[in-house]
N, C-alpha and C positions, 0 to 999 in steps of 0.2 A: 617099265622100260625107259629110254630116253634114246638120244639122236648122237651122235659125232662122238661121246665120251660115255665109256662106263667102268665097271670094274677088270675092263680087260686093255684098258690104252694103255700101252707103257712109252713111257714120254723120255723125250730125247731134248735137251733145253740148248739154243744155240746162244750163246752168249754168256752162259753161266757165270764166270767168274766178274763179269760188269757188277758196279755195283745193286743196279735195280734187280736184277736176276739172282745175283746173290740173297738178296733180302726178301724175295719173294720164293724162292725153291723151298725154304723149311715152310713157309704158309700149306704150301701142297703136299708136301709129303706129313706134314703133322695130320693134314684133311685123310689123307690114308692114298693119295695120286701116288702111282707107281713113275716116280721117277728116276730110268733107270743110265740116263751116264748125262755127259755137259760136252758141249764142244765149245774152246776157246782155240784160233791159231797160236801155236805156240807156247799151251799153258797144258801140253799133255803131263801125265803123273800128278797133279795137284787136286785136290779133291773138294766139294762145296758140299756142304755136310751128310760128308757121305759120299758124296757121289761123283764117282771117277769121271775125270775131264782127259776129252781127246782133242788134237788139233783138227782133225775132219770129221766129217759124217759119214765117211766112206769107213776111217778106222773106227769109232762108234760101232757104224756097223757088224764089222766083222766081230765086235765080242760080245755084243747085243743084239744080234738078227732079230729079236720077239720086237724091239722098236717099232713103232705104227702109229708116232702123232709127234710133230715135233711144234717146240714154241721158242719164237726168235723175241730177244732181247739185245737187240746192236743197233750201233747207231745207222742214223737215215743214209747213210750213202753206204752203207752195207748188208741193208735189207736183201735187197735183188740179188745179191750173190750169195747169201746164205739161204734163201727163198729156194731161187736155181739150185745151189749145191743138194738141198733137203728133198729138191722133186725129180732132181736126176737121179737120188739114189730108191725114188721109187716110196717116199715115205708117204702113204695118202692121205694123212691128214696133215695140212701145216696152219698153225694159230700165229699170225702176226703180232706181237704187242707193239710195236715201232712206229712211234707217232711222226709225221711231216713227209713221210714217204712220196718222195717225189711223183709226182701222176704219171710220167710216161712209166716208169719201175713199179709202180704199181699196176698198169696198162701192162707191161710186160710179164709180169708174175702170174698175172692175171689168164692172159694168152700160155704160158707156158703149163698152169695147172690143167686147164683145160684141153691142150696138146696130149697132157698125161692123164687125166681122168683122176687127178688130185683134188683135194677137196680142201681150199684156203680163208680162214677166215681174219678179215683185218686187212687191211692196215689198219692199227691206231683199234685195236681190239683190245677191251678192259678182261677178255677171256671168256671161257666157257666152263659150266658147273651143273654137271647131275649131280643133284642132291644126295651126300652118302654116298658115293660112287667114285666119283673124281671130281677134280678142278685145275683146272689150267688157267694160268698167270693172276693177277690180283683183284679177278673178281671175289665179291665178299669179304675183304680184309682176311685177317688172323681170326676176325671172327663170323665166318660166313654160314656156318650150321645154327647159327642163331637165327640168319636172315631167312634163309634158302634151307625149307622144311621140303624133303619130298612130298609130291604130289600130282597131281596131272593135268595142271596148267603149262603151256610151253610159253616162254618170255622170248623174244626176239626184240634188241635195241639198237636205235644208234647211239644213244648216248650210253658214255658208259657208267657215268654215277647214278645216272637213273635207271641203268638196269638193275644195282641191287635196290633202287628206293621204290623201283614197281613190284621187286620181290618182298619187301616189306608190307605194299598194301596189300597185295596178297596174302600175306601169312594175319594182318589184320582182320580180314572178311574171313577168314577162315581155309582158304585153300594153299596150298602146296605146289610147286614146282618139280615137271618130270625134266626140263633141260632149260638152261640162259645162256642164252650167247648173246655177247655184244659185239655187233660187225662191224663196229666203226661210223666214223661220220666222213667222211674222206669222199671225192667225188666217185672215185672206183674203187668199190667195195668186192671183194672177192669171194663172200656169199652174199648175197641180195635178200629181201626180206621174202621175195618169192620163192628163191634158193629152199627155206627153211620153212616156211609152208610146204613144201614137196615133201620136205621129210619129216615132217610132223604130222604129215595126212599120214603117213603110213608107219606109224608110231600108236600101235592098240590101245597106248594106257596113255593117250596127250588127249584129253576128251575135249580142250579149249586152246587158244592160241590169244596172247597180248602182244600188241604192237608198241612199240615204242619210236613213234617218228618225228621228223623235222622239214624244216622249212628245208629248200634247195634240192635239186637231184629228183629223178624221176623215181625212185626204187618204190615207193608208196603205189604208185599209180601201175604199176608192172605186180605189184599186190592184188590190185585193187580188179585188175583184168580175172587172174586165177581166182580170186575167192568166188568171184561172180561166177566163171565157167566151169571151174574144178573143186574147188574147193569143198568139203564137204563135211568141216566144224567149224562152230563157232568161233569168230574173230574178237576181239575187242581192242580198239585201238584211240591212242591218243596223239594228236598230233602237238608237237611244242612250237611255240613263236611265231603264234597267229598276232600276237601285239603287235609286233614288228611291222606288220602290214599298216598301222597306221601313222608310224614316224617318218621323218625326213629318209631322202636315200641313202642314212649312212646304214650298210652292211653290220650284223651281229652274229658271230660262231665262225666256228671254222670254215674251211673252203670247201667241205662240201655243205654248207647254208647257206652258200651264195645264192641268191637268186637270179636266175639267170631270163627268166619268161613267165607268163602268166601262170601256166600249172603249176611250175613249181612253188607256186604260195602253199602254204599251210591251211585257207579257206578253203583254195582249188582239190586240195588232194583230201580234205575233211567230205568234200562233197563226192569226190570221186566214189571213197571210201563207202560211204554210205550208200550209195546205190549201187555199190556190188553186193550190198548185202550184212558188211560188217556193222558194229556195234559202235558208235563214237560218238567217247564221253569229251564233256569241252572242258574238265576237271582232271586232273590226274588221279587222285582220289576216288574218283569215281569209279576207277577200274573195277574194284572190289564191289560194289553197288549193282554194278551192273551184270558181272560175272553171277553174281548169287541172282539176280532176279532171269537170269538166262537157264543155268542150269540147277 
């Protein structure tokens, strides 16, 4: 099995004719992603290989009703309206790729999926990939069936280059990936790392779960609560840019790695981690190491 994507998404791309969105739709539809129209304003009848572009989501709609996951590629001051347009017409899953996303319009997308009982991942999301199933936006390059072998590990990231480099020491140690999402590094994330533990507990064939975290943002520690109280498989997780804690107070990473308080260090949320229960390696590498001596 896997979570948010399978052989049944049919994907709706808002932005399609942009250049990033253009140069990533054939990655997914070569992967076998049913991607089935584009929305740009104003570029209806023109097609991105293959695949018919409308000016809305609403007309989208109407010649595509099977649509049920849409992925935005537009620039930062028109995420929130294509976000909004994608949730008002009821699409439940939407994947942000839109990196700089202003926080109140993510603060707001945020509030509005959750009004709808939408399910958003990203801002500034490298995408989501069940293995042999689907993929949405430019996780794993043009060559991600190399990386990203099915299996029944679930990969949950903020970063997004190290979600396929976690998928790789995986495939190293020997195991497979049943779903990866990278949710972004952003201060408001619109699945959270706890978000995706919910649905990886209840996911039969996700026997294990890798964290991939960062310094800044409380999202670890709202993990770190559920695996202790709920949770009910094995976690392994890594935190990044625990160095950082011993240089001067110049800031490194995006804005959500700001640190803003004590927890939010990358020490505070390793120890958290660890007495809920999970697995955490001070190595990245070590994911694999320690996955095999668990299960």
């Amino acid at each position: 099995m896997s979570i948010l994507v399978d052989r049944d998404t049919k994907v709706l791309v808002q932005g399609i004719t942009g250049r990033e969105a253009s140069e990533k739709v054939p990655e997914m539809i070569d992967y076998g992603t049913d991607v089935v129209a584009g929305v740009t304003p104003g570029k209806a009848g023109q097609e991105v290989y293959g695949t018919p572009v409308y000016n809305t989501v609403k007309d989208a709609l109407q010649q595509h009703p099977e649509i049920n996951a849409s992925i935005i590629y537009v620039p930062p001051s028109a995420a929130k309206s294509a976000a909004f347009e994608a949730l008002e017409a009821r699409i439940p899953l939407i994947n942000i790729i839109t990196e700089r996303v202003p926080v109140k319009d993510s603060w707001q997308i945020y509030r509005k999926a959750e009004e709808i009982g939408a399910r958003v991942v990203g801002p500034t999301s490298v995408g989501i990939i069940s293995p042999e199933k689907n993929k949405l936006g430019p996780i794993g390059g043009e060559n991600a069936e190399k990386v990203y072998r099915p299996g029944k590990i679930g990969i949950m990231s903020k970063s997004g280059g190290m979600t396929t480099e976690t998928a790789h020491v995986l495939k190293q140690a020997g195991f497979g990936v049943s779903t990866a999402l990278g949710l972004g590094g952003d201060r408001i994330a619109g699945t959270t790392f706890k978000d995706c533990l919910k649905l990886f507990e209840n996911d039969d064939e996700t026997e294990a779960v890798v964290m991939f975290g960062e310094l800044g943002g409380r999202y670890e520690l709202e993990a770190a609560k559920y695996i202790e109280e709920e949770f009910s498989k094995p976690v392994v997780g890594f935190i990044a840019g625990e160095f950082t804690e011993s240089l001067p107070s110049q800031q490194y990473g995006h804005a959500g790695a700001i640190i803003r308080e004590e927890m939010e260090r990358p020490s505070y949320k390793k120890k958290a981690l660890k007495e809920s229960g999970a697995h955490i390696v001070d190595v990245h590498h070590e994911i694999g190491v320690k996955l095999r001596e668990i299960l």
